[in-house]
C-alpha positions in Angstrom: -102.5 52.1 79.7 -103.0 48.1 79.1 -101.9 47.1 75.7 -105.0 45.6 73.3 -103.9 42.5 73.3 -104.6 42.4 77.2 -108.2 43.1 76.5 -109.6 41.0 74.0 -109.0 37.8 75.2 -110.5 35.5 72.6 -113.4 35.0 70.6 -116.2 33.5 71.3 -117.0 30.8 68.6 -120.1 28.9 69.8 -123.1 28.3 68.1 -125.6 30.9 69.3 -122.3 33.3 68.4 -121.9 32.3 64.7 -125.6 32.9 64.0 -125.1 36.1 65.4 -122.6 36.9 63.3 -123.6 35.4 60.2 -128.1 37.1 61.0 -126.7 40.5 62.6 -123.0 41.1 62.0 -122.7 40.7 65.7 -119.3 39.2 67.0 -118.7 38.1 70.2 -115.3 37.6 72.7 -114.4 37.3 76.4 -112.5 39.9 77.4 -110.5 41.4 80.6 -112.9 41.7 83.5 -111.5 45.2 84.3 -111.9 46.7 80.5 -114.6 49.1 79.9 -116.9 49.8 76.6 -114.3 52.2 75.6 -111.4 50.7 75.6 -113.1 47.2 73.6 -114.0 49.5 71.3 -110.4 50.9 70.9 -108.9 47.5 70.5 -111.4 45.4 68.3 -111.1 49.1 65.9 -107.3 48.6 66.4 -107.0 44.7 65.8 -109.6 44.0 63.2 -109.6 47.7 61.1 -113.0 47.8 61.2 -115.7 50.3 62.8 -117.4 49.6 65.8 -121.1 50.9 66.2 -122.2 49.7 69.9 -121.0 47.1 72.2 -123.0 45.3 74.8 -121.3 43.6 78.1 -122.2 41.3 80.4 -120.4 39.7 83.0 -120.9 35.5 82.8 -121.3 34.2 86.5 -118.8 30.9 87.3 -120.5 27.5 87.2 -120.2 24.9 89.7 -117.6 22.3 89.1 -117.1 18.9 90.8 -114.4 16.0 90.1 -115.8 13.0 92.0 -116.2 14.6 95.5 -114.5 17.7 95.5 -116.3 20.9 94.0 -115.1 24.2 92.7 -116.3 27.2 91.6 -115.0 28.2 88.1 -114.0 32.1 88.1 -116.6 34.6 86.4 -115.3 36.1 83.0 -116.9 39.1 81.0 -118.4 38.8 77.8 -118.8 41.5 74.8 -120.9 41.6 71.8 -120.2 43.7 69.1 -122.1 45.1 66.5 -119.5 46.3 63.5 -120.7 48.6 60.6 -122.9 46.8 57.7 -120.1 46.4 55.0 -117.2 45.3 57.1 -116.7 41.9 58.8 -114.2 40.4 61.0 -112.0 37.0 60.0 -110.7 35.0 62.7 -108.6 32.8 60.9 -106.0 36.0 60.8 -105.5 36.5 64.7 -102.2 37.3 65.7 -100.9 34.6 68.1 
């Protein structure tokens, strides 16, 4: 069994995220590519103490990178949104490092 720390990566702290959480109580992170709803459920309940009510993934394709004439691909990465119960909220500035 991976440990929770393996699965939630980071948070996602963009601008389209932070209205999200601030309108719908919605939080969003990248997490392993291999984790299912299940177990990001497990370890956002685990890490954060609060209660999760549904989850949404999506897998975010890579984007083309280029430095001067050499291109890239960048690697894809999951995404999931959270939705946590009404009264509870989730502070990032309290992340273990």
């Amino acid at each position: 069994m991976t440990q929770v720390y393996d699965i939630i990566i980071t948070p996602i702290l963009s601008e389209k995220s932070v209205n999200l959480k601030d309108k719908e109580n919605r939080y969003s992170f990248r997490v392993s590519k291999d984790a299912n709803k299940i177990e990001i459920k497990h370890a956002v309940e685990k890490i954060f103490k609060v209660k999760v009510e549904k989850i949404t993934t999506s897998i975010v394709p890579g984007k083309m990178h280029r430095v001067g004439r050499y291109s890239g691909l960048r690697s894809d990465w999951k995404k999931a949104v959270v939705t946590v119960k009404k009264d509870q909220k989730i502070d990032f500035t309290d992340l273990p490092k």
